[in-house]
Each structure stands twice: as structure tokens, then as C-alpha cells.
PDB file as gemmi writes it, atoms N, CA and C in Angstrom:
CRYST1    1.000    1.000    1.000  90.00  90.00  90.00 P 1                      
ATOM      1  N   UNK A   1      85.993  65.409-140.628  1.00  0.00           N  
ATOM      2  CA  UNK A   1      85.196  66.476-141.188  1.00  0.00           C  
ATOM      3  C   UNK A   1      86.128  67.514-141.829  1.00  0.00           C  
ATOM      4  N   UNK A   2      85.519  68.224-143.221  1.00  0.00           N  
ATOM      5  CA  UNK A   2      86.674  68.892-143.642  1.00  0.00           C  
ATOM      6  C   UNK A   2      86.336  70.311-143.331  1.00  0.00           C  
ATOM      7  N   UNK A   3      86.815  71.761-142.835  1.00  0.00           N  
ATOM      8  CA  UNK A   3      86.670  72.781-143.243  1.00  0.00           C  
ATOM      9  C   UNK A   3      87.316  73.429-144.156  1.00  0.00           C  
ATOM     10  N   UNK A   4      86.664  74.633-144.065  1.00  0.00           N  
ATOM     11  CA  UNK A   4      86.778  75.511-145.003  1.00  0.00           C  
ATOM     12  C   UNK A   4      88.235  75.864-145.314  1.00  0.00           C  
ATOM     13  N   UNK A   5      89.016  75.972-144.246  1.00  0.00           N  
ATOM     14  CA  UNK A   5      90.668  75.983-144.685  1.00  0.00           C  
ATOM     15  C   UNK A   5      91.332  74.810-144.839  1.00  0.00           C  
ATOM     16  N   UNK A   6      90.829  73.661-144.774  1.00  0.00           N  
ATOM     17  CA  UNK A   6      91.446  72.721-145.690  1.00  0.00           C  
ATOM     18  C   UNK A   6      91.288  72.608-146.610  1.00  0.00           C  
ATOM     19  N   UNK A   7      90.067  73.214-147.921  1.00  0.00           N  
ATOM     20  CA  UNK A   7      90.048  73.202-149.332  1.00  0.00           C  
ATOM     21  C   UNK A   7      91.057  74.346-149.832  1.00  0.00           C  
ATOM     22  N   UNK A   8      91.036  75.633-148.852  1.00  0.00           N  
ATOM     23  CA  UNK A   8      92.077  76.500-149.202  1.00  0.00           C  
ATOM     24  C   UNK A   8      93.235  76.058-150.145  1.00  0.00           C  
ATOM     25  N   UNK A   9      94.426  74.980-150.188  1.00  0.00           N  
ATOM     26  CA  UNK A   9      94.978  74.903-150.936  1.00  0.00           C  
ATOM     27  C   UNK A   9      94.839  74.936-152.214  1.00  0.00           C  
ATOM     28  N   UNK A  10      93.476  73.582-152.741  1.00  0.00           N  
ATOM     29  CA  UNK A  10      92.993  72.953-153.359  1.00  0.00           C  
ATOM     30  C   UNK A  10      92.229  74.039-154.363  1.00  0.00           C  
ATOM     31  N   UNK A  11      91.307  75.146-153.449  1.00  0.00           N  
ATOM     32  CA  UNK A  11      90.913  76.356-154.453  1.00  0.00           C  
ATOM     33  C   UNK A  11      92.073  77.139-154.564  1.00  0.00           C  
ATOM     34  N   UNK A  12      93.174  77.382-154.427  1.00  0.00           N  
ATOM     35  CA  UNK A  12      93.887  78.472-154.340  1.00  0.00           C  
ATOM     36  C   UNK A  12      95.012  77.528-156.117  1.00  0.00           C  
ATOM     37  N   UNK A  13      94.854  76.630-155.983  1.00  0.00           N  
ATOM     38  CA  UNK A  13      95.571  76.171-157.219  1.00  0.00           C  
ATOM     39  C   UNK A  13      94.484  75.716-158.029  1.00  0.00           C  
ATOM     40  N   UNK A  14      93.301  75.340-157.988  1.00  0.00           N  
ATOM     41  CA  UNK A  14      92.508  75.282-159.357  1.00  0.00           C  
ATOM     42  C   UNK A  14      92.229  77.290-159.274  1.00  0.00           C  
ATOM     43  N   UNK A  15      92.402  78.209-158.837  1.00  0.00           N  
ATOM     44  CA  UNK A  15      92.424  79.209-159.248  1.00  0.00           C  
ATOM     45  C   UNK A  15      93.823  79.742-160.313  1.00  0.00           C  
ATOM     46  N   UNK A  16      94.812  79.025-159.698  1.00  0.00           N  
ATOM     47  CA  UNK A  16      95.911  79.631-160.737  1.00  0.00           C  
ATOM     48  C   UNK A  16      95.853  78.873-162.001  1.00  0.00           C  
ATOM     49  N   UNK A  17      95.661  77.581-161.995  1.00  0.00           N  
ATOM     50  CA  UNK A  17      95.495  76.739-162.995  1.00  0.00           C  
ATOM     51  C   UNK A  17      94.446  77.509-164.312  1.00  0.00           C  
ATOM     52  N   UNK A  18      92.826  77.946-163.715  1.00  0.00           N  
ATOM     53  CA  UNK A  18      92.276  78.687-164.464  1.00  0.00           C  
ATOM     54  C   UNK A  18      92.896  79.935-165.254  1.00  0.00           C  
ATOM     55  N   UNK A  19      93.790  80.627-164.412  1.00  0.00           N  
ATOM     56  CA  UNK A  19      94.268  81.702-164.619  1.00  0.00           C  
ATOM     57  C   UNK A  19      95.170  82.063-165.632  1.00  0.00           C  
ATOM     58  N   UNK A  20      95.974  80.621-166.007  1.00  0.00           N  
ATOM     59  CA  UNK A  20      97.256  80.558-166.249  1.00  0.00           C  
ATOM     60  C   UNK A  20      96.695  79.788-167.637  1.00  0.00           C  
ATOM     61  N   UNK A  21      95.474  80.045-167.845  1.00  0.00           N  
ATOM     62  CA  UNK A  21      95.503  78.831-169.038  1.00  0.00           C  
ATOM     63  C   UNK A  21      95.742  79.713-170.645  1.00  0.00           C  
ATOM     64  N   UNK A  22      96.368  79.318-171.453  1.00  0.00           N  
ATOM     65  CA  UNK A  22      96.714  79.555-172.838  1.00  0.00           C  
ATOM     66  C   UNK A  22      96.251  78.728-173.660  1.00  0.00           C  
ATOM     67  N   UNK A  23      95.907  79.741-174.790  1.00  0.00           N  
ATOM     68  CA  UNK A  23      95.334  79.218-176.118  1.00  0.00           C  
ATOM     69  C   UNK A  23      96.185  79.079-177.205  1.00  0.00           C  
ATOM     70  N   UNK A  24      96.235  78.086-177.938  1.00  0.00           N  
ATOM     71  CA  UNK A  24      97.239  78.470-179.245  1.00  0.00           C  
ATOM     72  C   UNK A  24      96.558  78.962-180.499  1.00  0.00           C  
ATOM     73  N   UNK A  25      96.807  79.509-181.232  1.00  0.00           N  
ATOM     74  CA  UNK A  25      95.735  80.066-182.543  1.00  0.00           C  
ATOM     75  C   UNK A  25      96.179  79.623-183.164  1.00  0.00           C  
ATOM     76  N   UNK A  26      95.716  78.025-183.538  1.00  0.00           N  
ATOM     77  CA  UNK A  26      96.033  77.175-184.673  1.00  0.00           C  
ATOM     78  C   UNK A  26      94.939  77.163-185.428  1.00  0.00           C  
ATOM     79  N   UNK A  27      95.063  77.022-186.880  1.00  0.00           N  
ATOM     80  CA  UNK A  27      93.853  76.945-188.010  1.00  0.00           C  
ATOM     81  C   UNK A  27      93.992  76.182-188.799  1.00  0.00           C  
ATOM     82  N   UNK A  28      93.103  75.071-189.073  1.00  0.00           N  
ATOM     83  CA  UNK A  28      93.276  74.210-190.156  1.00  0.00           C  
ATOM     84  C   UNK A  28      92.309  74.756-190.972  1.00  0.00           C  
ATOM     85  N   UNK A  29      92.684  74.266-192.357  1.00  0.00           N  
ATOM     86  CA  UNK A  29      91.962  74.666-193.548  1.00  0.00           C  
ATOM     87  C   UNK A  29      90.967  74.902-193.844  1.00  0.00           C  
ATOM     88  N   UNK A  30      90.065  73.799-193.205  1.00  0.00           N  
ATOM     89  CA  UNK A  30      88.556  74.374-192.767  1.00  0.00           C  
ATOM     90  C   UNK A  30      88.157  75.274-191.824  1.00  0.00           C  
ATOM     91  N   UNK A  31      88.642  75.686-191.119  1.00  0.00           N  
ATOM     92  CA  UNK A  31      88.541  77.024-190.562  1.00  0.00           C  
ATOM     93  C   UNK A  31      89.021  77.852-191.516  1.00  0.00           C  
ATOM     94  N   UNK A  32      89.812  78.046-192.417  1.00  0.00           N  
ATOM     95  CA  UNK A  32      90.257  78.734-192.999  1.00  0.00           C  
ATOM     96  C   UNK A  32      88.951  79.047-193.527  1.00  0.00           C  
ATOM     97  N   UNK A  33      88.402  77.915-194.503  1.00  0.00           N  
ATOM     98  CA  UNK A  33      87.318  78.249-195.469  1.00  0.00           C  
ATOM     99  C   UNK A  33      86.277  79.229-194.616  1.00  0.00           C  
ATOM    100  N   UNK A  34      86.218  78.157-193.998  1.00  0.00           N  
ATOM    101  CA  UNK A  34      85.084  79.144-192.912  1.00  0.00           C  
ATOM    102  C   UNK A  34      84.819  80.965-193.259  1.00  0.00           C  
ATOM    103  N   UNK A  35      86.345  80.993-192.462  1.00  0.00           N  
ATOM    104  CA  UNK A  35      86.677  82.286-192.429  1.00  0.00           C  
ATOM    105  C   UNK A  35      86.299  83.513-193.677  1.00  0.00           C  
ATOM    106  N   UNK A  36      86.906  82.808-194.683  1.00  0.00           N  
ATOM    107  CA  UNK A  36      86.631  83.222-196.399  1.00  0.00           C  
ATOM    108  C   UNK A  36      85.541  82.883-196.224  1.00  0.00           C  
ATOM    109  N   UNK A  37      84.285  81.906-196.485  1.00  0.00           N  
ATOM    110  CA  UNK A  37      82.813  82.274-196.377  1.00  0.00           C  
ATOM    111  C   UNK A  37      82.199  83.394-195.699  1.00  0.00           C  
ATOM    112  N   UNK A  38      82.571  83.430-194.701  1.00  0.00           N  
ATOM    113  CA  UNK A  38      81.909  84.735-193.745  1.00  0.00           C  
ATOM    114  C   UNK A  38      82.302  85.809-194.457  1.00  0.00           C  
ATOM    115  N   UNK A  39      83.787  86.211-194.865  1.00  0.00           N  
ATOM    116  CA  UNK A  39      83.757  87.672-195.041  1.00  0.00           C  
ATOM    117  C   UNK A  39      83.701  87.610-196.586  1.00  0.00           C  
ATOM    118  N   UNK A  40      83.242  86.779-197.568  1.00  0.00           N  
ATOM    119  CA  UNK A  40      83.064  87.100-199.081  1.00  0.00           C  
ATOM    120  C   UNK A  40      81.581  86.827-199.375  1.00  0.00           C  
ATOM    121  N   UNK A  41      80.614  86.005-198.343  1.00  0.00           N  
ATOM    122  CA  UNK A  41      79.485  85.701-198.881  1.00  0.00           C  
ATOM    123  C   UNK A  41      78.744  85.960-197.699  1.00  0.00           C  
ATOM    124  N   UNK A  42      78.640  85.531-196.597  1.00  0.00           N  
ATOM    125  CA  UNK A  42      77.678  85.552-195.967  1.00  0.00           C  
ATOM    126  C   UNK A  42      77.852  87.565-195.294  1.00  0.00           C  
ATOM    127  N   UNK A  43      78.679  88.232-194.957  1.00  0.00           N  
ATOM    128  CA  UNK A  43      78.831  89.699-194.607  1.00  0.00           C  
ATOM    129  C   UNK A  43      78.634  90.728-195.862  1.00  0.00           C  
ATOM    130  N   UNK A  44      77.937  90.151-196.684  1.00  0.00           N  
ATOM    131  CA  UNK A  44      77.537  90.947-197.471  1.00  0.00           C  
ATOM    132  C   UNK A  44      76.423  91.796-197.167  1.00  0.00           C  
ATOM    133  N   UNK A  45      76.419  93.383-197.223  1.00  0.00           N  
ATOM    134  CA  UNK A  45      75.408  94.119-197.217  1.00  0.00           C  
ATOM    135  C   UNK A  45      74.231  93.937-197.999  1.00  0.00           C  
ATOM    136  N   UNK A  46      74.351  93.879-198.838  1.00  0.00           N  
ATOM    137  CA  UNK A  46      73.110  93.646-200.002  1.00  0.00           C  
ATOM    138  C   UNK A  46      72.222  92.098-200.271  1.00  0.00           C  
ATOM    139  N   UNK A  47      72.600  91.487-199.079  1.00  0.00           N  
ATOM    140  CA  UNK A  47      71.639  90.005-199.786  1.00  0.00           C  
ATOM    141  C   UNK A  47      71.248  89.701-197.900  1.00  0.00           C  
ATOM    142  N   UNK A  48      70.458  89.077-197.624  1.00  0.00           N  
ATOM    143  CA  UNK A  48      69.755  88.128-197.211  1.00  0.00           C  
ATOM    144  C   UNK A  48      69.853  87.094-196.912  1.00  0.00           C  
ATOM    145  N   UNK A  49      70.233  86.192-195.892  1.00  0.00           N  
ATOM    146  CA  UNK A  49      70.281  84.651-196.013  1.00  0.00           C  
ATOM    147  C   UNK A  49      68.606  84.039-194.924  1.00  0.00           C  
ATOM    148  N   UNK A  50      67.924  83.355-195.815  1.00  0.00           N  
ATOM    149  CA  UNK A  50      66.831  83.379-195.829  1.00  0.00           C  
ATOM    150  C   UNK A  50      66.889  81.449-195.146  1.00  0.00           C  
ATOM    151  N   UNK A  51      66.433  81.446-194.266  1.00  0.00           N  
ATOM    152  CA  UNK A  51      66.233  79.931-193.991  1.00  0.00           C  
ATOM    153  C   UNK A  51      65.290  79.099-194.888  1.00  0.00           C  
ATOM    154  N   UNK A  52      65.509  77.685-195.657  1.00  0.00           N  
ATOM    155  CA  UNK A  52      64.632  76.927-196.136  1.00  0.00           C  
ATOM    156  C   UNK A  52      63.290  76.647-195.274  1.00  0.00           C  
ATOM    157  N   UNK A  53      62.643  76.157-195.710  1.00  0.00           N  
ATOM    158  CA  UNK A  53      61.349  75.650-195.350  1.00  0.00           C  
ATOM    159  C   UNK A  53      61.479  74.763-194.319  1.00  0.00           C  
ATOM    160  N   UNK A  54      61.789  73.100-195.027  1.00  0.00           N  
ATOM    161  CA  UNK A  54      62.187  72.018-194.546  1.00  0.00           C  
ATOM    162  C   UNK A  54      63.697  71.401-194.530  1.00  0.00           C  
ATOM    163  N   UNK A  55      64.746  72.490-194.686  1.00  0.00           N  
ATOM    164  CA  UNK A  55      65.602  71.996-194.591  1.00  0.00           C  
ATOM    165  C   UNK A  55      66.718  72.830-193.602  1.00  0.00           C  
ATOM    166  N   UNK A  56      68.057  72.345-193.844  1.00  0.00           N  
ATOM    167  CA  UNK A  56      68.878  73.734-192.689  1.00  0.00           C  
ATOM    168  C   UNK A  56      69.680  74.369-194.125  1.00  0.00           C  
ATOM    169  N   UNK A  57      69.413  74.498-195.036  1.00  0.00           N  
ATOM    170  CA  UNK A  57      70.075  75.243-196.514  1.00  0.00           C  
ATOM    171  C   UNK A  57      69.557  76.617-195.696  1.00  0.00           C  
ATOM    172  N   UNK A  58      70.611  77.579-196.080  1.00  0.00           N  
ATOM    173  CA  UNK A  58      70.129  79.104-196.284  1.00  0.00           C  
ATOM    174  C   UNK A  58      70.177  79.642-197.543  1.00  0.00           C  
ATOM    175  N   UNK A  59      69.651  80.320-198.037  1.00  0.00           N  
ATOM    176  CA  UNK A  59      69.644  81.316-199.002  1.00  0.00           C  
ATOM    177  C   UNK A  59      69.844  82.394-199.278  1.00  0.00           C  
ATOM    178  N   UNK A  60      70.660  83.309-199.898  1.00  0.00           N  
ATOM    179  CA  UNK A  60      71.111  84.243-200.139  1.00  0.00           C  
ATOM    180  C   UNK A  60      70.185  85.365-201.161  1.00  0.00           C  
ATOM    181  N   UNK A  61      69.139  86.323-200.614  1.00  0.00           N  
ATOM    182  CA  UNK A  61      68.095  86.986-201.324  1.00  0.00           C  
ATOM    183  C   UNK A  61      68.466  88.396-201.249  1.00  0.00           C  
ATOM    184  N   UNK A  62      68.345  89.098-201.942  1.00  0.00           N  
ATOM    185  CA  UNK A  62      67.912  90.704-202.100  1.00  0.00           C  
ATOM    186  C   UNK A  62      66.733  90.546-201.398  1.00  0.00           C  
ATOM    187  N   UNK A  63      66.591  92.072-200.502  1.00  0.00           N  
ATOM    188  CA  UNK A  63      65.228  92.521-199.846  1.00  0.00           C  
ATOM    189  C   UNK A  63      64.350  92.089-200.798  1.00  0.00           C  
ATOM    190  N   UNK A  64      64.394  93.138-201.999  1.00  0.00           N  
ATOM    191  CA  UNK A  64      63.147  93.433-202.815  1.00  0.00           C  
ATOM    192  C   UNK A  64      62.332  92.045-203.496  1.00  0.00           C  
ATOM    193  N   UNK A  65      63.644  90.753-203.657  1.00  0.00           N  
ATOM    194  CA  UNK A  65      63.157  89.452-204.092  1.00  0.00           C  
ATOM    195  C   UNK A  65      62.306  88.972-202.664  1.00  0.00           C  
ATOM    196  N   UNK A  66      63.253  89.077-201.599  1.00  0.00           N  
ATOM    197  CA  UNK A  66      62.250  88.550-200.780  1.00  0.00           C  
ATOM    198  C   UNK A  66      60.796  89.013-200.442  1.00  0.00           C  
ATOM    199  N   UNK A  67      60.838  90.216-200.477  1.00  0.00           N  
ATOM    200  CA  UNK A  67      59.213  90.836-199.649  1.00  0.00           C  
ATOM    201  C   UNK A  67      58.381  90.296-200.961  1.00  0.00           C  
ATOM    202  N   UNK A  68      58.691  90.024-202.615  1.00  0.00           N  
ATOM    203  CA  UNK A  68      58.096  89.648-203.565  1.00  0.00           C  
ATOM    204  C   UNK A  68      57.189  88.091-203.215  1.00  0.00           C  
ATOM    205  N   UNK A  69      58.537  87.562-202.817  1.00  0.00           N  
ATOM    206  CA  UNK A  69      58.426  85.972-202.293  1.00  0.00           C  
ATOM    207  C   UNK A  69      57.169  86.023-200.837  1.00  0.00           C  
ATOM    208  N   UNK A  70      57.667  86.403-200.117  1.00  0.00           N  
ATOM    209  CA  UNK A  70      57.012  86.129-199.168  1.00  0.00           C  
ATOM    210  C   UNK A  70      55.433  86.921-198.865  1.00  0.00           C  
ATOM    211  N   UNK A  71      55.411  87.861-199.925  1.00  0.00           N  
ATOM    212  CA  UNK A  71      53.819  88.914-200.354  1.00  0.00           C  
ATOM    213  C   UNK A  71      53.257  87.635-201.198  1.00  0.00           C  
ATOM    214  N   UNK A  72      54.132  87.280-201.980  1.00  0.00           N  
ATOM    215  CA  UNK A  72      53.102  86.218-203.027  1.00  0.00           C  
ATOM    216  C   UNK A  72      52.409  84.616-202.424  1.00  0.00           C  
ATOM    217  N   UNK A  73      53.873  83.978-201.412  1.00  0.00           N  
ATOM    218  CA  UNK A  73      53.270  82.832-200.765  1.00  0.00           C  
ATOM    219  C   UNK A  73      52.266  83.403-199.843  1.00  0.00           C  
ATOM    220  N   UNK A  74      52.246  84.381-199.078  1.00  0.00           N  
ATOM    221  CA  UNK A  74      51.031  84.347-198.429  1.00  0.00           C  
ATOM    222  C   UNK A  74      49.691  84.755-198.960  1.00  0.00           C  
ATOM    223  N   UNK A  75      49.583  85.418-199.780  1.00  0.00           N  
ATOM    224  CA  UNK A  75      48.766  85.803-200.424  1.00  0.00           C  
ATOM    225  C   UNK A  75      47.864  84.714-201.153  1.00  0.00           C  
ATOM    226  N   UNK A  76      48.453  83.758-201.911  1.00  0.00           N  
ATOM    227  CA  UNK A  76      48.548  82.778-202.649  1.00  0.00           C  
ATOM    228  C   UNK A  76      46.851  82.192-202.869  1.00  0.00           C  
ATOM    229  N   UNK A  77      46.604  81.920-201.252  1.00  0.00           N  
ATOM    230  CA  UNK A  77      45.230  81.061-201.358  1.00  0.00           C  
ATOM    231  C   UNK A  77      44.299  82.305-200.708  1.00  0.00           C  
ATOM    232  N   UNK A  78      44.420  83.738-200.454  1.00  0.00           N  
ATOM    233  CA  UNK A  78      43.290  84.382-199.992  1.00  0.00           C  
ATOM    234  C   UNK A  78      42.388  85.054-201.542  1.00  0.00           C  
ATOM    235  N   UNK A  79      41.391  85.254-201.150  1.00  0.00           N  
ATOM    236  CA  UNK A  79      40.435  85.934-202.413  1.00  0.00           C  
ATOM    237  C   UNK A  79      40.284  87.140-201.953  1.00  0.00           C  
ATOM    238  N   UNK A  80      40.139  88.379-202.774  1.00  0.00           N  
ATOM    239  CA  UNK A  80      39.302  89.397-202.787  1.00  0.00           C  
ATOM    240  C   UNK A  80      38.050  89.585-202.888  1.00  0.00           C  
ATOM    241  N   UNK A  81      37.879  90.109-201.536  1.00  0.00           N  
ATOM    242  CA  UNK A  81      36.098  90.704-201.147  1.00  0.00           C  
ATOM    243  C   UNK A  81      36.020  91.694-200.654  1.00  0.00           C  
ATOM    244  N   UNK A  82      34.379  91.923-200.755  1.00  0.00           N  
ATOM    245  CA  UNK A  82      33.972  93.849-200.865  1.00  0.00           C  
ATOM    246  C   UNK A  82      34.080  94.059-199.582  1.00  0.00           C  
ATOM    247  N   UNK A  83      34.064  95.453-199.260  1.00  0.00           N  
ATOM    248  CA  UNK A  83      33.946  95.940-197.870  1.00  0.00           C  
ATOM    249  C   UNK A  83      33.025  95.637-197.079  1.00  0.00           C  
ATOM    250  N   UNK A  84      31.825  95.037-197.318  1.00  0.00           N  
ATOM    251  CA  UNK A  84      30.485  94.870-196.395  1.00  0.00           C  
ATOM    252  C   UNK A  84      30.897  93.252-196.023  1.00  0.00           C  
ATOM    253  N   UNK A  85      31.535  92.648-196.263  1.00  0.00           N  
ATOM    254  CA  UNK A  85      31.961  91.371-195.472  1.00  0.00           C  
ATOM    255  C   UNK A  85      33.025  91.880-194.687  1.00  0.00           C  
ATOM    256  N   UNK A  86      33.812  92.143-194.709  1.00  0.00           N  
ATOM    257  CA  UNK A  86      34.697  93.214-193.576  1.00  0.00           C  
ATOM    258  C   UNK A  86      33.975  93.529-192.427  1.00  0.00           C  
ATOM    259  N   UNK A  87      33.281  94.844-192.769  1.00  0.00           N  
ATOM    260  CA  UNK A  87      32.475  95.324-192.263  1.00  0.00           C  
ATOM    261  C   UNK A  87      31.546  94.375-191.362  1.00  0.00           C  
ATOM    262  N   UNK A  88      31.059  93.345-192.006  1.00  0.00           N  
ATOM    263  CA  UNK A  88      30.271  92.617-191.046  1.00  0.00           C  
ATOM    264  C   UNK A  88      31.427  91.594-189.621  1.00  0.00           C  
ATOM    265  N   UNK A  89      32.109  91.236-190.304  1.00  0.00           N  
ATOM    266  CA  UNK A  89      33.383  90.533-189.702  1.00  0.00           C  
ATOM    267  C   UNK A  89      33.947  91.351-188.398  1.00  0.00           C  
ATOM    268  N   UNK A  90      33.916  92.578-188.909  1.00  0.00           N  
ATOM    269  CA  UNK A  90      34.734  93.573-187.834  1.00  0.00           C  
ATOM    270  C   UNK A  90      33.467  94.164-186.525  1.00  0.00           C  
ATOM    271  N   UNK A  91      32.435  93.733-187.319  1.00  0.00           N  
ATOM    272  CA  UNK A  91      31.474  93.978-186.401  1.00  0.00           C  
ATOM    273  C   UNK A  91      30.985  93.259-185.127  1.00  0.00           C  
ATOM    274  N   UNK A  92      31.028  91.804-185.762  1.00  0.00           N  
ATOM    275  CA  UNK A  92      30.859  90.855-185.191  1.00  0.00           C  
ATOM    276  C   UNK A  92      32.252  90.370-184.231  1.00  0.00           C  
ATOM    277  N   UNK A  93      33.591  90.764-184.265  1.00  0.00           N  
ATOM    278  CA  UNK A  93      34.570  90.634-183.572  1.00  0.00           C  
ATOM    279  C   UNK A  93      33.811  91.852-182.334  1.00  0.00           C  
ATOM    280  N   UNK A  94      33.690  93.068-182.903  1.00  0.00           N  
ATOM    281  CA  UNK A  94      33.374  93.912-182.159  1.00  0.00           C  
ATOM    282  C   UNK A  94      32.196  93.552-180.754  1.00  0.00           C  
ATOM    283  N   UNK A  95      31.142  92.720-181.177  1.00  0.00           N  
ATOM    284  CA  UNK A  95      29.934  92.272-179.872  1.00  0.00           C  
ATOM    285  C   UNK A  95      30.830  91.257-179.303  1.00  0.00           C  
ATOM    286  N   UNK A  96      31.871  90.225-180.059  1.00  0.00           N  
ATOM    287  CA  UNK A  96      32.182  89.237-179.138  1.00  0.00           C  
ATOM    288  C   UNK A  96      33.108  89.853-178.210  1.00  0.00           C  
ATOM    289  N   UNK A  97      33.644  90.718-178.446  1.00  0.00           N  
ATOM    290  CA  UNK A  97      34.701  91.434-177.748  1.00  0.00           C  
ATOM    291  C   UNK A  97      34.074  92.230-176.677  1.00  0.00           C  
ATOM    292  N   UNK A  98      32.577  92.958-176.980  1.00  0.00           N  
ATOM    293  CA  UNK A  98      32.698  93.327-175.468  1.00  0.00           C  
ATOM    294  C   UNK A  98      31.269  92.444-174.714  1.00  0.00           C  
ATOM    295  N   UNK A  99      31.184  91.371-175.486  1.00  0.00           N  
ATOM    296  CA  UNK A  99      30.579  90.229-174.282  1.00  0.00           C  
ATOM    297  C   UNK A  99      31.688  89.481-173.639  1.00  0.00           C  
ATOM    298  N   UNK A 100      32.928  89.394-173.789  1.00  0.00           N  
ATOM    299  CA  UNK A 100      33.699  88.497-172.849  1.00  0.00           C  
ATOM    300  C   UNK A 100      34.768  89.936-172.495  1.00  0.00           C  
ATOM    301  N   UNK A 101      33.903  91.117-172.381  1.00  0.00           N  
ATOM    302  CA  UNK A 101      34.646  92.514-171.796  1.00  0.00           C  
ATOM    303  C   UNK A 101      36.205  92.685-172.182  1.00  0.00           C  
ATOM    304  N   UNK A 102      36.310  92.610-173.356  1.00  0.00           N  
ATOM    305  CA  UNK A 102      37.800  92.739-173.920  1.00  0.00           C  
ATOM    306  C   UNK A 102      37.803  94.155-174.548  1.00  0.00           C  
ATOM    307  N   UNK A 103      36.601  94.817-175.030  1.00  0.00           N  
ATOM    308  CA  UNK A 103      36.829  95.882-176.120  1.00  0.00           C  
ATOM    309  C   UNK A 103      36.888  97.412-176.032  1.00  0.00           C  
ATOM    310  N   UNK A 104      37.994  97.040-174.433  1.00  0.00           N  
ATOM    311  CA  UNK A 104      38.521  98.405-174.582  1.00  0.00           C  
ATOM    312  C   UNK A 104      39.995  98.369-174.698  1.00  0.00           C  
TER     313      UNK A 104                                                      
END                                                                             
């Protein structure tokens, strides 16, 4: 049976081992690029990187293009109607809401 002071050695050197460990700061070229992408294109204040739809591409947008983009796709398939369909809509949320006691 083992106790607790017989692992003693065993933790006491995977502790120095952890302790003692070094990194080298080697960079190959593609890290390099990397590096130059981040701080010339993607840390830019003024743009946006906007995820594709269906793909993993990002995109690089100005605010003002995007809220354009994304006001127009949603918008796209709704119609304009008068206030008394509203009105009836908001009404009718209103009885279902306090028959299943939600509308406070």
C-alpha cells in the first residue's frame, strides 16, 4: 500500500520540473505574417471584421456600411402598414398576456 510520503519524492520533482520549464521565442515566417496581419489590418480602428454567412471568411466593414447592410437585409421582405393593425396586434398580445397572467 502506498502513502502519502512515498509520492513525496515523486511530487516534489514533477513540481520542480514544472517550475523550471523554459520557452524559446522562436518565429517562423508564418508567424511572422501573422503578426503583420494583426497589427496592419485586422487592429484597425475604423473597420469591422464582419463574419460571412456560410463561410469562416471575415470581412473588413466601416460601421456606417454595415448598419446600411444589415437595416436593408432585414428589412428586405417586411411591408409597411397603418397603425390600426399594430394597434390590433398589440392588443391582442395584450388579452393573451394576461390570460396566461404574464402582463405585468
Amino acid at each position: 500500500m502506498t502513502t502519502a510520503t512515498d509520492l513525496l519524492p515523486f511530487e516534489n520533482t514533477m513540481t520542480n520540473l514544472i517550475q523550471n520549464i523554459k520557452f524559446k521565442d522562436t518565429k517562423c515566417s508564418f508567424q511572422s505574417k501573422l503578426n503583420d496581419d494583426i497589427k496592419k489590418k485586422i487592429d484597425k480602428k475604423d473597420s469591422l471584421l464582419i463574419p460571412a454567412d456560410k463561410t469562416t471568411n471575415f470581412y473588413a466593414m466601416i460601421p456606417t456600411s454595415y448598419d446600411k447592410l444589415i437595416k436593408e437585409n432585414v428589412t428586405k421582405v417586411y411591408k409597411k402598414t397603418n397603425g390600426t393593425l399594430v394597434e390590433a396586434l398589440d392588443a391582442q398580445s395584450a388579452r393573451l398576456a394576461k390570460r396566461l397572467k404574464l402582463d405585468n
